[in-house]
C-alpha positions in Angstrom: -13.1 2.6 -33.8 -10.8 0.6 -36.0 -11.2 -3.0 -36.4 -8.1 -3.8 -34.3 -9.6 -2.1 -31.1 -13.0 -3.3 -32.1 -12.3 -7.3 -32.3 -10.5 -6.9 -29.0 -12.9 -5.1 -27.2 -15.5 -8.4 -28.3 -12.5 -10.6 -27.5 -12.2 -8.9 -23.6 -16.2 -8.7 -23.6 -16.3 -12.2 -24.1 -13.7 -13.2 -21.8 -15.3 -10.9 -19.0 -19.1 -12.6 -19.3 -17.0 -16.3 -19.1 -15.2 -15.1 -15.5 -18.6 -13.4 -14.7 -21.0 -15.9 -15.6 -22.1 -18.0 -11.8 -22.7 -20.9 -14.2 -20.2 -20.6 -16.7 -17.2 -19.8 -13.8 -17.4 -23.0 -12.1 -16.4 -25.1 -15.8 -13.8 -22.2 -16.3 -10.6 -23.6 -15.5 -6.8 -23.3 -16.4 -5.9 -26.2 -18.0 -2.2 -25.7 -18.3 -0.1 -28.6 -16.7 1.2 -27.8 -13.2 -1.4 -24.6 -12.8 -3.3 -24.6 -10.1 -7.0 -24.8 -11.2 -9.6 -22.3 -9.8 -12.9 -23.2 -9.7 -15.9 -21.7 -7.9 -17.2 -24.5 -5.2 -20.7 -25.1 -4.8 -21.5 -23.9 -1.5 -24.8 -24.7 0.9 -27.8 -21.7 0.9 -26.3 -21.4 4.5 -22.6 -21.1 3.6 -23.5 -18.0 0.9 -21.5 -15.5 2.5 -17.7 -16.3 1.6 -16.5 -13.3 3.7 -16.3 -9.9 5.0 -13.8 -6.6 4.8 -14.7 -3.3 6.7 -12.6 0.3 8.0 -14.3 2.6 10.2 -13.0 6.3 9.6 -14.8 9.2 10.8 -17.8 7.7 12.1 -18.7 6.1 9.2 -18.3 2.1 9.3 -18.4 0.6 5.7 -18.0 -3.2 5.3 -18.0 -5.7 2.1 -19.8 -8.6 2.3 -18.5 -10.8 -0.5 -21.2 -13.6 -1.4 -20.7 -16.8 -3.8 -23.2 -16.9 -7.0 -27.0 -16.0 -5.8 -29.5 -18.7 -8.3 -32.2 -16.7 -9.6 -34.6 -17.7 -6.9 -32.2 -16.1 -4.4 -32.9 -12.5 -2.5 -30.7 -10.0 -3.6 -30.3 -8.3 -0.8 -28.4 -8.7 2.8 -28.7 -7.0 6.0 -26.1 -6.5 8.7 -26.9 -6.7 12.5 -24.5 -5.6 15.1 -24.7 -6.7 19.1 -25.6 -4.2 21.7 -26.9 -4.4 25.4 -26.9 -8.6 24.4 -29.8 -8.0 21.2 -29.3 -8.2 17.8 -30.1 -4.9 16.0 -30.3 -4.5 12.3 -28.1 -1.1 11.6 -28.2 -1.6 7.6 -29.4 -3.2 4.7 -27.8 -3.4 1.1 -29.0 -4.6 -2.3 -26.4 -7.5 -3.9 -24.4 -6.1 -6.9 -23.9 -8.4 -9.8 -21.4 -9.0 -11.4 -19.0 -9.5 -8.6 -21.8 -10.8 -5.7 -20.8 -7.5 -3.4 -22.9 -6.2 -0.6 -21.5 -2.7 0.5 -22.9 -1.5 3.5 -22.4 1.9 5.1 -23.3 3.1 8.7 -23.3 6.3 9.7 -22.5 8.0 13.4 -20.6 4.9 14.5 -19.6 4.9 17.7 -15.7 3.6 17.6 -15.5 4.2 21.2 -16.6 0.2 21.8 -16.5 -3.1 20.0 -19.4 -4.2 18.5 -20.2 -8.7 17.3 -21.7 -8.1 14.1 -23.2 -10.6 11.6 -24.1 -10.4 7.9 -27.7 -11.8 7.2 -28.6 -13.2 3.3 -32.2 -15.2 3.2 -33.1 -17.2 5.8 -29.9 -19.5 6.4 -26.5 -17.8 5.5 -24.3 -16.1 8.0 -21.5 -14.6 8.3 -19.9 -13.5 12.2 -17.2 -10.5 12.6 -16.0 -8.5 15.3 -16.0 -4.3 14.5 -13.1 -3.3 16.9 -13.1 0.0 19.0 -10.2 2.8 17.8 -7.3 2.0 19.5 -7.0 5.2 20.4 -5.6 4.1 24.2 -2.7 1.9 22.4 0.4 3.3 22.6 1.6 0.8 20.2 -0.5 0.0 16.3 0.7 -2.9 14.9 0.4 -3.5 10.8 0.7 -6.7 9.2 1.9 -6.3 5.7 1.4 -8.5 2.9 2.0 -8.6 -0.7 2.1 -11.3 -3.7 -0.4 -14.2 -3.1 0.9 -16.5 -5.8 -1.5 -19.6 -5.7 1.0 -21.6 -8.1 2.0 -24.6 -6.8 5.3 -24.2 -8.3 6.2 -21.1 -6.4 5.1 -22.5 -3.3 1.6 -21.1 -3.3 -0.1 -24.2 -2.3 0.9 -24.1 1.1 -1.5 -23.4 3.5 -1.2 -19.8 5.2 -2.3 -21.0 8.1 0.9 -19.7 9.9 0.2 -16.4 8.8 -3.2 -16.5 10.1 -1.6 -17.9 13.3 0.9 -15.1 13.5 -1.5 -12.1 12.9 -3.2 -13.5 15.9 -0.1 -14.5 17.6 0.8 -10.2 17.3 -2.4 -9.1 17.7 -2.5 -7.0 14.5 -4.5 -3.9 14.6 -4.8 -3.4 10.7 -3.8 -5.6 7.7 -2.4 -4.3 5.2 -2.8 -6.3 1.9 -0.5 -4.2 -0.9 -1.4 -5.9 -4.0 -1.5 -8.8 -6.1 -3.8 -10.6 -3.6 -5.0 -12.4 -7.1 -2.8 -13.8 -9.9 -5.2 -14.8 -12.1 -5.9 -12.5 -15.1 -8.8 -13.2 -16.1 -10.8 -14.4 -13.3 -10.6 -12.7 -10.4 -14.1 -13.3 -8.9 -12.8 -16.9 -8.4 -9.7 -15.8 -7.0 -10.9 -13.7 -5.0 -13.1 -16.3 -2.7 -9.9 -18.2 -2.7 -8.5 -15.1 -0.9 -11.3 -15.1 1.3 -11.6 -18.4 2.0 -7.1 -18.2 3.0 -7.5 -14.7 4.7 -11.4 -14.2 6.1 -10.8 -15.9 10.1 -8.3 -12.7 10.5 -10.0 -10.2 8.2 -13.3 -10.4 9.6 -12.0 -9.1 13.0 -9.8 -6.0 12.1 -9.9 -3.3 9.7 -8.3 -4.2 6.1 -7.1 -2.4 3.3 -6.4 -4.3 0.1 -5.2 -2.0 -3.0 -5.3 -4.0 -6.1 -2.4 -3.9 -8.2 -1.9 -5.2 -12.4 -2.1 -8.9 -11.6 -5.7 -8.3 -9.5 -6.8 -6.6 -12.5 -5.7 -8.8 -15.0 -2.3 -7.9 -16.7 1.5 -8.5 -15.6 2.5 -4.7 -15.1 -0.1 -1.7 -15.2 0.4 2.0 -15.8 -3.0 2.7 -15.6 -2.8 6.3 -17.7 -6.4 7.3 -16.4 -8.5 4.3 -17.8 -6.7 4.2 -21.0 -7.3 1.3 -23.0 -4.2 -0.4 -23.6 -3.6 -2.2 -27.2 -0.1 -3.8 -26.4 0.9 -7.1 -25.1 2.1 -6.3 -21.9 0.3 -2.7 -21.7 3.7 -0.9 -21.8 1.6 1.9 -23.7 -0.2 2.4 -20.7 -3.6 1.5 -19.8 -6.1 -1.2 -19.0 -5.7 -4.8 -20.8 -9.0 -5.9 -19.6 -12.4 -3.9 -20.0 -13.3 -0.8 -18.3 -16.0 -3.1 -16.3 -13.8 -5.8 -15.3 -11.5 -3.3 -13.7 -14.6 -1.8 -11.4 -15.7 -5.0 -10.6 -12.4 -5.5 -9.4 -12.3 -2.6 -7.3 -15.8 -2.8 -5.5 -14.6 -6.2 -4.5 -11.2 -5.2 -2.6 -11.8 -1.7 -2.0 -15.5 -0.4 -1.5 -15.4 -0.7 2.0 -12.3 1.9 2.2 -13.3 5.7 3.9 -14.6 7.8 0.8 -12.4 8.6 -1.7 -10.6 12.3 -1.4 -11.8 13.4 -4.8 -14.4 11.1 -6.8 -14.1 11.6 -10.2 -13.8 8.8 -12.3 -11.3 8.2 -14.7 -11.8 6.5 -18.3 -14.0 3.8 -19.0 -16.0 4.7 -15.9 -13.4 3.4 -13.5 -13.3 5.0 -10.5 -10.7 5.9 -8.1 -10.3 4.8 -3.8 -7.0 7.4 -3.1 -8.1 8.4 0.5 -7.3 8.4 4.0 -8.0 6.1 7.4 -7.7 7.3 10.9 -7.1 4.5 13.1 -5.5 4.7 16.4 -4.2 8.3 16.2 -2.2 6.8 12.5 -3.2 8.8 9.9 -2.8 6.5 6.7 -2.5 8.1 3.2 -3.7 5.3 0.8 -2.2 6.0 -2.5 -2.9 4.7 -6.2 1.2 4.2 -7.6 -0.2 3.1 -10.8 -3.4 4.1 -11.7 -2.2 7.4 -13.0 1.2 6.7 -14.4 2.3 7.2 -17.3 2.9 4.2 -19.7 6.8 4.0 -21.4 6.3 2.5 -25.1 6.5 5.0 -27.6 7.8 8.1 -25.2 11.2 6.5 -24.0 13.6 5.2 -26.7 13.4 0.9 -26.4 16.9 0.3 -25.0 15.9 -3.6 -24.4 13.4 -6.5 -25.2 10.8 -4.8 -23.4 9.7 -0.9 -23.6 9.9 -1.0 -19.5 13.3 -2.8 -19.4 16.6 -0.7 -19.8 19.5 -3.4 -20.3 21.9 -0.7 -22.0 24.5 0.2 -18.9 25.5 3.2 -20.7 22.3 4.7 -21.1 21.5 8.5 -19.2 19.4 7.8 -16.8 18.2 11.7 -17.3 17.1 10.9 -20.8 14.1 8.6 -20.0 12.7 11.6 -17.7 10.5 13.0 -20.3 8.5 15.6 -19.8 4.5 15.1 -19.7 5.0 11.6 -17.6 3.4 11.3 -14.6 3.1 9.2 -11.7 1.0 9.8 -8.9 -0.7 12.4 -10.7 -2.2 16.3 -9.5 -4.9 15.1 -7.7 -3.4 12.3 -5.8 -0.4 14.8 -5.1 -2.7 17.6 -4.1 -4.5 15.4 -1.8 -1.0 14.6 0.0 -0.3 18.3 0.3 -3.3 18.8 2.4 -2.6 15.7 4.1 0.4 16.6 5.1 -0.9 19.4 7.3 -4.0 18.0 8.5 -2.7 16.6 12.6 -6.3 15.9 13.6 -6.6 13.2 15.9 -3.2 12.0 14.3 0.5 11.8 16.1 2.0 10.0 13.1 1.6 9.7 9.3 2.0 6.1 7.3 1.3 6.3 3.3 0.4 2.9 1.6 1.1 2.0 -1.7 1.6 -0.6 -4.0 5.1 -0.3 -4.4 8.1 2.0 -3.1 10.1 4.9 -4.6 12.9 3.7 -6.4 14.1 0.4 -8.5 14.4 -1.6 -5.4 16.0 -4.4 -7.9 19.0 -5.6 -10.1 18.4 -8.9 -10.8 15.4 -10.0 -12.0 13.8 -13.8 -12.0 16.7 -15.9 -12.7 20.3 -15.0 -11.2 21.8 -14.0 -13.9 18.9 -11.5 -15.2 20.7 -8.0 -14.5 18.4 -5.3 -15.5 19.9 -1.5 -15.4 17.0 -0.5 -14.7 13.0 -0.9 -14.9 9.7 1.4 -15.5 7.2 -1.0 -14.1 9.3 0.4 -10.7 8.3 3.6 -9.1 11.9 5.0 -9.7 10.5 6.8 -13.3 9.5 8.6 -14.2 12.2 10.6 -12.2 10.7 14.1 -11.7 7.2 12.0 -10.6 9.3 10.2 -8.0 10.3 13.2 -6.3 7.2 15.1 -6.5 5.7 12.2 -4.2 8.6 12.4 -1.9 9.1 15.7 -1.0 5.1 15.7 -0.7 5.2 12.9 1.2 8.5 14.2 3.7 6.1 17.4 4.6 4.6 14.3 6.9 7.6 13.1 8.0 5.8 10.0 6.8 6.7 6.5 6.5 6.3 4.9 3.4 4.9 0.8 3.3 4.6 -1.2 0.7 5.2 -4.3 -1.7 5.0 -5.4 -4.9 8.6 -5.8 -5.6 9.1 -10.0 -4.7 11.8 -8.6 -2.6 11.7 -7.2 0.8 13.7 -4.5 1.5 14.6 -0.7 4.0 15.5 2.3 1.8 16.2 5.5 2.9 14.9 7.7 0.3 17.0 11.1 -1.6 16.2 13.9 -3.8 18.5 16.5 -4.0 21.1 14.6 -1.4 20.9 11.2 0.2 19.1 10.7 3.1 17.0 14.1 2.6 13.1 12.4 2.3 11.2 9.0 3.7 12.1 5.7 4.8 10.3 2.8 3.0 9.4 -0.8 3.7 9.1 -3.1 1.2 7.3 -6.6 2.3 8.3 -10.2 1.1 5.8 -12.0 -1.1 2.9 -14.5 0.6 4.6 -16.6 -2.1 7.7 -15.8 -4.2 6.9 -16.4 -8.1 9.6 -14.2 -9.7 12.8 -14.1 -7.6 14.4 -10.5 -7.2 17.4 -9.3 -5.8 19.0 -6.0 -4.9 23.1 -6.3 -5.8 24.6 -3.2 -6.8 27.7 -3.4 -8.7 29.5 -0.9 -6.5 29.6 -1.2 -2.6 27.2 1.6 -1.3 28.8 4.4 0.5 28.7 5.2 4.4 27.9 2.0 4.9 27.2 1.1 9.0 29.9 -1.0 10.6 29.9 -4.5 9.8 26.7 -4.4 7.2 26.6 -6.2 3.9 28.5 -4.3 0.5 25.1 -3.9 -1.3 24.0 -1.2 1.7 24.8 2.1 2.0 24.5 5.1 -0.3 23.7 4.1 -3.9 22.0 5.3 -6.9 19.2 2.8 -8.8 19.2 2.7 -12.4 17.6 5.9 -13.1 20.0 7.4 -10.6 17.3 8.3 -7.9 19.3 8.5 -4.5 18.7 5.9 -2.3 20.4 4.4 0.9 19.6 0.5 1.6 19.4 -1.1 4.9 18.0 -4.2 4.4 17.4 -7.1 1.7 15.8 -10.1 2.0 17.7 -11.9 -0.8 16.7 -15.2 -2.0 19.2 -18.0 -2.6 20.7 -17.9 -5.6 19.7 -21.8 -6.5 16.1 -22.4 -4.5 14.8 -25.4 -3.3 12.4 -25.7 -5.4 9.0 -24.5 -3.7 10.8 -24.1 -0.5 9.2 -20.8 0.4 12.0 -19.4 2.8 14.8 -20.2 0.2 12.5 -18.2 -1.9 12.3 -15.3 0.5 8.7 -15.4 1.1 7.3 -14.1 3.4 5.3 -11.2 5.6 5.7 -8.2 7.3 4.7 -6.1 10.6 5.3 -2.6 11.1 4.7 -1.4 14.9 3.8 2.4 15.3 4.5 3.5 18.8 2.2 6.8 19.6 4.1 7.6 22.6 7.4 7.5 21.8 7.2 8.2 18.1 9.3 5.0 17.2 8.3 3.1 14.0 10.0 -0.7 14.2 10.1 -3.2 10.7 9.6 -6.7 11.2 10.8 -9.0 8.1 9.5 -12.4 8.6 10.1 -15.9 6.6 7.1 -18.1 6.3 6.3 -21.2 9.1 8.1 -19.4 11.6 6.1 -18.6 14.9 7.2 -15.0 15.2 6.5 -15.4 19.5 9.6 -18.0 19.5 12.7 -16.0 21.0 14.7 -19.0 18.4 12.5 -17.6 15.1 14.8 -15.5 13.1 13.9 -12.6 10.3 15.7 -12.3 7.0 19.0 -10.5 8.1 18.6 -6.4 8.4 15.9 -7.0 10.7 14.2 -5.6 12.7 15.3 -2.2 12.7 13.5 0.9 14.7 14.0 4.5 13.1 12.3 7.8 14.9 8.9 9.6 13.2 11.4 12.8 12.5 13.9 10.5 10.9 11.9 10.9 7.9 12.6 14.2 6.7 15.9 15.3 8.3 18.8 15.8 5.8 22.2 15.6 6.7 23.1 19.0 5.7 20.2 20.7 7.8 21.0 22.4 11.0 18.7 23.3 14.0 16.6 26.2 14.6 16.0 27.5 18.5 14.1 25.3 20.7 10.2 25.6 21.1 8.9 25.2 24.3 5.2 24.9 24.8 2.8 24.9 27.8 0.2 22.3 26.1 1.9 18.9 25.3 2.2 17.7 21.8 0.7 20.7 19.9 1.4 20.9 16.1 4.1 22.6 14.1 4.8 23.9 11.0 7.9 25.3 9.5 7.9 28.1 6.1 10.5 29.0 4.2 10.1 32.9 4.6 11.5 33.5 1.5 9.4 31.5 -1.3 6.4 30.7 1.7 6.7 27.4 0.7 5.0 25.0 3.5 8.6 23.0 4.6 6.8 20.5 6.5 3.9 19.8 9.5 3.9 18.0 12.5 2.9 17.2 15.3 5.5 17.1 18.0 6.6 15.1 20.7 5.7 16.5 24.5 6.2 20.0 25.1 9.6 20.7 23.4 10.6 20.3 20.0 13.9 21.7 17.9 12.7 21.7 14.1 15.2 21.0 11.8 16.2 23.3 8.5 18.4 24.3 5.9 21.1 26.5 6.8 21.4 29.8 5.6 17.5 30.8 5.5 15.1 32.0 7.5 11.8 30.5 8.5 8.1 31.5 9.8 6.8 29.1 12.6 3.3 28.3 13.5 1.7 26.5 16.4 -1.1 25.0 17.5 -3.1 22.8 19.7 -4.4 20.8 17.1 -3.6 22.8 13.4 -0.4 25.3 13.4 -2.3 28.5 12.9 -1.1 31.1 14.9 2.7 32.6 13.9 4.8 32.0 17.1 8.4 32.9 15.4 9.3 35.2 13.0 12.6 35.0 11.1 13.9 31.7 12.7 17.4 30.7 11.5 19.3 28.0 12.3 21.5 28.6 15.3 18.5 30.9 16.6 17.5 31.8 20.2 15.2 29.4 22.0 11.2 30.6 22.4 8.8 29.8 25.0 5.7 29.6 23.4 1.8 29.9 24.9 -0.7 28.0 22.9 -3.0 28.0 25.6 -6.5 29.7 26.7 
């Protein structure tokens, strides 16, 4: 190891034991003027518990308990107790993990066919009450609150309460929450942070299943490409990599995401970090939850500097084709492999929703101050290039919708590969609270705009000239009022999944609005309601024959005949579908009650004859 590395490995080992340290953390405090100051509060033995996080998924129930700083004296253990037939029964108990004050249960063979009460025990005084919901499995609608960016700085607006997003989550009833990233801003204390979070978020988290993906702010540096545990050495970790230790980032993790399912394939990467990729079935919505940037590839020193930063391109003449090197990688093999068989897994599922830190494309031109045009930006999931489409046209064998945050500006896109309009639709949620303003303004008016819509919608390319049509953006005012949080387009979302009909509707909300007021108005764009199949139906396709079935809803699946390349797998609506396809191929189609494995056309083209088809015994 050369000195360099080795005095700031002591430097990072230091910092961690001062955010780590139950006696040290509650003296640690940002003394910057006009920061807000996070401390750890001294709490009562009975008030141990902060809060609790849990998804059910297959019959397994895990759930975080997160506890302030146990004294020495303390047990380090908890037990969890759920309600049935009016008794308390103890169904699980965990040892405390330190550093972090975790306590990850797992229960097998739940039954998700009720709700359970369920409590979290630690000693003799403290705990903690929750309610495990029964699978909504007899909803026709799932509604998701989205969230992203939970600034705390009171100059961004992030000392306002969020009461009135508590209010509205149980104003809509949400099913899940969905918590995209950067649910702490501090870099180098995140324990802290975190009970903050808790302490904001726990009356509506304790009652519903919750995903939280940390992003680079939760684990401690302003943009991450995570290169496979890498150790970054620059400011800014444009080389790709982790700025803080190896230990700080797992501490991270088991905090906001050890009570996700299993993870698909759990090998760790570098430093001993480990990975959550992985899948919940809730209410017959099969989400794909995705790393964006635990896997990418980092840009310094593999893409010619064309601006201040190694991420920022502020050349306009640039080719966008020439920062598309080869070797870099976003998602990765495994998480792209995993999506694959995702894609044509329909168990217990009617639609397909991935969740990820942040969207396809550069979903921005102007970054933090009006005047800061950028051509283009790496920290975005628009490069590298070939990576982007890899995910898409994985993720359009789904027909799945893509949500998602990170980018301070709300947004709809439409996603393209080879032509616009050929892959996903994405939603982008507004920050909690908006520290660096964003906004989408293309030079060009976009193409085939809809009647009466703004100039910066339409067909356009971003900066690395990724197709992409945009319906929607929430941008801010130009000149803010200060910490005024609507003029800053904060904000939330809610996505509602409609089983039945196969309808997906995007909700765009400002902050203190109460979204059950007919008066209370999104950011303009919304709502908007698109169709499951709307995600993976080019213009230039054509229809094969009609399928008719004689079981209802069965699933589908569409091969090119010619390369046996898997086109895409769903299942369909009632008992007739028309598939979609290229022109001027032909196609193998299988069918199936619940997995397309028997070969009911041969040869389809488009323009074909119509088949009945019997899938049943």
């Amino acid at each position: 190891m050369n000195l360099q590395k080795y005095k700031r490995l002591v430097l990072c080992c230091l910092v961690l034991l001062l955010a780590c340290s139950p006696a040290l953390a509650q003296q640690n405090r940002q003394r910057r003027p006009g920061r807000a100051v996070l401390t750890i509060p001294e709490v009562e033995k009975s008030e141990l518990i902060c809060f609790a996080l849990y998804t059910v998924s297959d019959g397994t129930l895990k759930l975080t308990a997160q506890l302030y700083p146990l004294d020495s004296s303390d047990p380090k253990t908890a037990r969890l107790e759920i309600q049935k037939d009016g008794q308390w029964v103890e169904v699980a108990t965990t040892k405390v993990i330190e550093p972090g004050w975790t306590a990850p249960f797992r229960v097998e063979n739940w039954d998700d066919t009720q709700a359970y009460p369920y409590r979290v025990l630690h000693g003799t005084e403290a705990k903690y009450e929750g309610l495990v919901r029964k699978n909504p499995v007899d909803q026709d609608e799932i509604v998701v609150a989205g969230f992203t960016g939970n600034s705390i700085q009171p100059a961004h607006g992030g000392d306002i309460s969020r009461q009135d997003l508590i209010d509205n989550v149980n104003k809509v009833d949400a099913d899940v929450l969905f918590f995209s990233g950067d649910q702490v801003y501090d870099h180098n204390k995140h324990y802290a942070a975190w009970l903050k979070f808790g302490r904001d978020f726990g009356e509506i988290i304790k009652d519903r299943p919750t995903l939280s993906l940390p992003d680079d702010h939760d684990v401690g540096q302003p943009n991450l490409w995570g290169e496979s545990g890498k150790i970054s050495t620059l400011s800014g970790a444009a080389d790709g990599g982790y700025s803080q230790p190896g230990v700080y980032v797992q501490e991270v993790e088991r905090a906001q995401t050890s009570h996700f399912p299993d993870p698909v394939d759990p090998r760790k990467i570098g430093q001993g970090i480990g990975v959550y990729f992985t899948n919940l079935n809730w209410g017959n919505v099969d989400f794909a939850i995705l790393e964006d940037r635990k896997f990418k590839t980092g840009p310094a020193g593999r893409v010619p500097k064309q601006g201040p930063r190694p991420d920022h391109i502020r050349n306009p003449d640039y080719d966008p084709a020439s920062v598309d090197v080869a070797g870099a990688v976003l998602l990765g093999q495994r998480q792209l492999d995993f999506l694959n068989a995702w894609a044509q897994d329909w168990h217990h599922a009617k639609l397909k929703v991935a969740l990820s830190q942040t969207i396809f494309c550069g979903g921005a031109h102007i970054h933090g101050t009006a005047n800061g045009r950028l051509h283009a930006d790496m920290d975005s999931n628009g490069w590298p290039q070939t990576g982007r489409n890899l995910a898409l046209k994985a993720l359009r064998k789904a027909f799945a919708f893509h949500y998602a945050g990170d980018q301070h500006l709300a947004t709809i896109f439409h996603h393209g590969v080879d032509e616009h309009r050929d892959a996903i639709w994405s939603f982008c949620v507004p920050s909690i609270a908006n520290l660096y303003l964003r906004w989408w303004e293309p030079l060009q008016p976009g193409q085939n705009r809809e009647p009466g819509s703004p100039d910066y919608t339409g067909d356009l390319l971003d900066g690395f000239d990724n197709k992409v049509t945009n319906y929607a953006a929430a941008n801010p005012d130009k000149k803010p009022a200060g910490n005024l949080l609507n003029t800053r387009a904060a904000g939330f979302g809610i996505v509602r999944l409609n089983t039945k009909t196969r309808e997906i509707t995007m909700e765009c909300w400002p902050r203190n609005v109460d979204v059950t007021d007919p008066s209370a108005k999104q950011y303009p764009g919304w709502p908007r309601t698109i169709s499951q199949f709307d995600n993976y139906n080019p213009p230039s396709w054509g229809k094969l024959g009609e399928l008719t079935f004689d079981v209802d809803s069965p699933v589908v699946q569409v091969v090119d005949s010619g390369s046996g390349e898997i086109l895409y797998t769903v299942r369909v609506k009632g008992k007739s579908f028309v598939p979609g396809a290229p022109k001027g191929k032909t196609f193998l189609i299988k069918a199936g009650k619940d997995a397309a494995e028997t070969v009911v056309v041969k040869d389809a083209q488009v323009g074909g004859a119509a088949h009945e088809v019997k899938l049943g015994t």
